[in-house]
C-alpha positions in Angstrom: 79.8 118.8 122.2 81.0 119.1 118.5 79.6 116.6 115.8 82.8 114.2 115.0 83.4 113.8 110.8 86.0 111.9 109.5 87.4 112.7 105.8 89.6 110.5 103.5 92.4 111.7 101.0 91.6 115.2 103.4 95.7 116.4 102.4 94.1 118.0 99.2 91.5 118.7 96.1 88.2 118.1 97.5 89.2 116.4 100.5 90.3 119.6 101.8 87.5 121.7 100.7 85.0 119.4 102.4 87.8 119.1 105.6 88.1 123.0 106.1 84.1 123.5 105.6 83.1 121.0 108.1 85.5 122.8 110.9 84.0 126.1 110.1 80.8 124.3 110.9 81.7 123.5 114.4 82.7 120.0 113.7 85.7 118.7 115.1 87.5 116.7 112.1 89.4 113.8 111.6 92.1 114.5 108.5 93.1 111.0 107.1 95.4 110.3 103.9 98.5 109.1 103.0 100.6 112.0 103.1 101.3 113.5 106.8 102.9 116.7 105.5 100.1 117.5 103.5 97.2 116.7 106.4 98.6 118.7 108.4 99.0 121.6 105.9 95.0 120.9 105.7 95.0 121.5 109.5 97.3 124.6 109.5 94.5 125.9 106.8 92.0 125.9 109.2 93.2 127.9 111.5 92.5 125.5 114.5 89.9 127.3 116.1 87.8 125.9 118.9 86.9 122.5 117.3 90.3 120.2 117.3 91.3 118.8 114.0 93.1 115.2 114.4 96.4 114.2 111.7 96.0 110.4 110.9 98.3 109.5 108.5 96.5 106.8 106.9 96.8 103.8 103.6 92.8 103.4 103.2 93.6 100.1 101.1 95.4 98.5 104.7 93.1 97.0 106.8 95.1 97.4 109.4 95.9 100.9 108.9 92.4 101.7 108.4 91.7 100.0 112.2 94.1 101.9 113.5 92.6 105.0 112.4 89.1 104.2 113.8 91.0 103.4 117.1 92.4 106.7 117.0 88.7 108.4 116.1 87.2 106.4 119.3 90.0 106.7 121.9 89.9 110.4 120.9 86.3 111.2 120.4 84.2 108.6 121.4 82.1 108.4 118.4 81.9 109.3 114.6 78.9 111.5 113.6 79.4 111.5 109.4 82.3 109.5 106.9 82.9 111.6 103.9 84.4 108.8 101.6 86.9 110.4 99.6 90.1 109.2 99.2 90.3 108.1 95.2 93.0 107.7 92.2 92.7 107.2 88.9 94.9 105.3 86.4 96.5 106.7 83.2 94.3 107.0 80.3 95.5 104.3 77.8 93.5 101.9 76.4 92.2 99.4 78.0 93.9 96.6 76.6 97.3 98.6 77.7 96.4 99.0 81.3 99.0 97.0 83.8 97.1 94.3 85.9 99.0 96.4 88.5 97.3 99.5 87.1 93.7 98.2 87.6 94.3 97.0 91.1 95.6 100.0 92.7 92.6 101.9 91.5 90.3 99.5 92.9 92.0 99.4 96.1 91.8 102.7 96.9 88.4 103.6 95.7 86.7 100.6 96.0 88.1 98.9 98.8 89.0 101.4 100.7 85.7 103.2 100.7 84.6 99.8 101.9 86.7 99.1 104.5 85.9 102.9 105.5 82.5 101.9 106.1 82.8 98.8 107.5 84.6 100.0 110.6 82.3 103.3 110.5 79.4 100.8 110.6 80.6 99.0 113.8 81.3 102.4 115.5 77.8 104.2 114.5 75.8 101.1 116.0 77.9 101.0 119.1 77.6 104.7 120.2 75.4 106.5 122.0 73.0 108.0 120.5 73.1 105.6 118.1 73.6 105.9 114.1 75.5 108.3 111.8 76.2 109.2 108.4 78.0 107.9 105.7 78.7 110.1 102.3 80.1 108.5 99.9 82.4 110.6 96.7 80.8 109.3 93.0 81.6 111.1 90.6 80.1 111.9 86.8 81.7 108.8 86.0 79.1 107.1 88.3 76.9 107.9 85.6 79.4 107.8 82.1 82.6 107.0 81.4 85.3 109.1 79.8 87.4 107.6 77.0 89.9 105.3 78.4 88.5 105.4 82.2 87.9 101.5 82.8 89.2 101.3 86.1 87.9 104.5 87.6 85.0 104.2 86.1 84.4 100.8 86.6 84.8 101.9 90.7 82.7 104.3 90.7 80.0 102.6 89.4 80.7 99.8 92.5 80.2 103.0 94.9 77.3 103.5 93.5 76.5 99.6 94.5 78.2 100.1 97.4 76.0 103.3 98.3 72.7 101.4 97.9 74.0 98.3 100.1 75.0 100.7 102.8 71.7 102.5 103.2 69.8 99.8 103.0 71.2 97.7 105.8 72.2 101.2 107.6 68.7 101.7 108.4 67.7 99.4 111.2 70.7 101.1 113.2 69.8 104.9 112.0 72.4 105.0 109.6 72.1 107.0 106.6 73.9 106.8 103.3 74.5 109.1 100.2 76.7 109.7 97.8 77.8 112.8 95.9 78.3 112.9 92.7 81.0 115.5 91.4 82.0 117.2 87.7 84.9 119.1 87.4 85.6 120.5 90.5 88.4 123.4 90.8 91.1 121.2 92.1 94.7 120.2 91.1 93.4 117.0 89.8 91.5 118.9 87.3 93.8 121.8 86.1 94.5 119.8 83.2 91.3 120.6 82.1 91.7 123.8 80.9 94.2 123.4 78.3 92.0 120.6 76.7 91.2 116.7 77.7 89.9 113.8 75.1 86.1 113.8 74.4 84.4 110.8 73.3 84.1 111.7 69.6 88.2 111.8 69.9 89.1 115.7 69.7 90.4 117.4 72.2 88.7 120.3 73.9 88.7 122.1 77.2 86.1 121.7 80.0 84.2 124.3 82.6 84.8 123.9 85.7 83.2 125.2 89.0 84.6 126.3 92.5 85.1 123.8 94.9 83.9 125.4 97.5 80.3 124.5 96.1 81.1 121.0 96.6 82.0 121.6 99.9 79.0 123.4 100.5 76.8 120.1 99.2 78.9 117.9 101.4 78.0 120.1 104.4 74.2 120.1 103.6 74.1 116.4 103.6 76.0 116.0 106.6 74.1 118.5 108.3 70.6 116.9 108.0 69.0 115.2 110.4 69.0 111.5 110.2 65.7 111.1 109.7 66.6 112.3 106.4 68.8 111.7 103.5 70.1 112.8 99.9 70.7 109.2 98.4 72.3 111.1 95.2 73.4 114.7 94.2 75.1 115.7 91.0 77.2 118.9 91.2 78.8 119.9 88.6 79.7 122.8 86.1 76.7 123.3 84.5 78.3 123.2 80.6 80.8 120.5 81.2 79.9 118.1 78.6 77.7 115.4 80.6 74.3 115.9 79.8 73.6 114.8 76.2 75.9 115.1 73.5 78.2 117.7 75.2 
């Protein structure tokens, strides 16, 4: 029998990177996100193969929504082997005395909350199945670790995952649960593109960034997921190795 992983925002980016590597693993894969056309594009991509690939249109910041797509994982599967945490936004980079109360909450909804309503429900799953326990993997970012100029609300999420990362291995462990988060820099992805033709730096000029396949994120995701439970990457940081993170950039 296949190993079950579900991925959020799957309709795109890294999502689908991590979506198309764990099929050609073996794994049969749950595609959620908000946009069906999009999932299912994901799903086309794969080329179907022997291991199915399940379309849930899904709003991760619903609770409801988010039950019904764990519904739809255990009526269909059974059980849930790894959660790749994905699904994320980001909010326009003003200042943030500018941002929109409205602004700030939808970022935190989607990658905070949802990411933790993700969990929850993979939590309650993993303990009730047999064999028991699973994995968890939740998406960072460099902004885990330092901001980029007028980031508040992503950042300020990311840093919760972090949080939220800890909290879920530690109490994961008593059910053989195991939790990590990846930690990603300028991944090859639509998101991104921008990049090239220049984005702010902290000392206020303007300059483009490296960036790196995605594929080697996908590749990370897939190591993690693949290890036995026994044991675990807490953190990894993949990135493009002369992005400007590491000191002074």
């Amino acid at each position: 029998m296949s190993r079950i992983a579900l991925v959020t925002g799957a309709g795109s980016g890294i999502g689908r990177a991590v979506s198309l590597a764990f099929h050609s693993a073996g794994y049969s894969v749950v595609l959620a996100g908000r946009r069906a056309a999009e999932l299912e594009r994901t799903s086309m991509m794969s080329g179907r193969g022997d291991a199915p690939m399940l379309v849930v249109p899904t709003d991760v910041t619903q609770p409801d929504a988010v039950a019904r797509l764990f519904d739809r994982v255990e009526a269909a599967f059974g059980r849930l082997d790894v959660l790749f945490n994905n699904a994320g936004t980001g909010a326009p980079a003003v200042p943030m005395e500018d941002l929109t109360f409205e602004q700030w909450s939808a970022v935190l909804a989607v990658n905070l909350t949802g990411a933790f309503l993700c969990a929850q429900h993979a939590i309650r799953l993993m303990k009730a199945q047999q064999p028991r326990g699973g994995r968890i993997i939740n998406n960072g970012s460099i902004s885990a670790h330092s901001p980029r100029p007028n980031s508040a609300p992503y950042t300020a999420t990311k840093h919760a995952i972090t949080g939220l990362t800890k909290s879920i291995s530690l109490d994961g462990r008593k059910y053989d649960i195991a939790c990590g988060q990846i930690d990603i820099g300028n991944a090859a992805t639509e998101m991104t593109e921008r990049m090239t033709a220049g984005v702010l730096q902290a000392d206020g000029t303007k300059a483009p960034e490296p960036r790196m396949d995605v594929k080697l994120v996908a590749d990370a995701v897939l190591y993690m997921a693949n290890l036995p439970l026994d044991a675990n990457v807490q953190f990894m940081t993949v990135m493009a190795t002369k992005m400007p993170f590491v000191g002074r950039g």
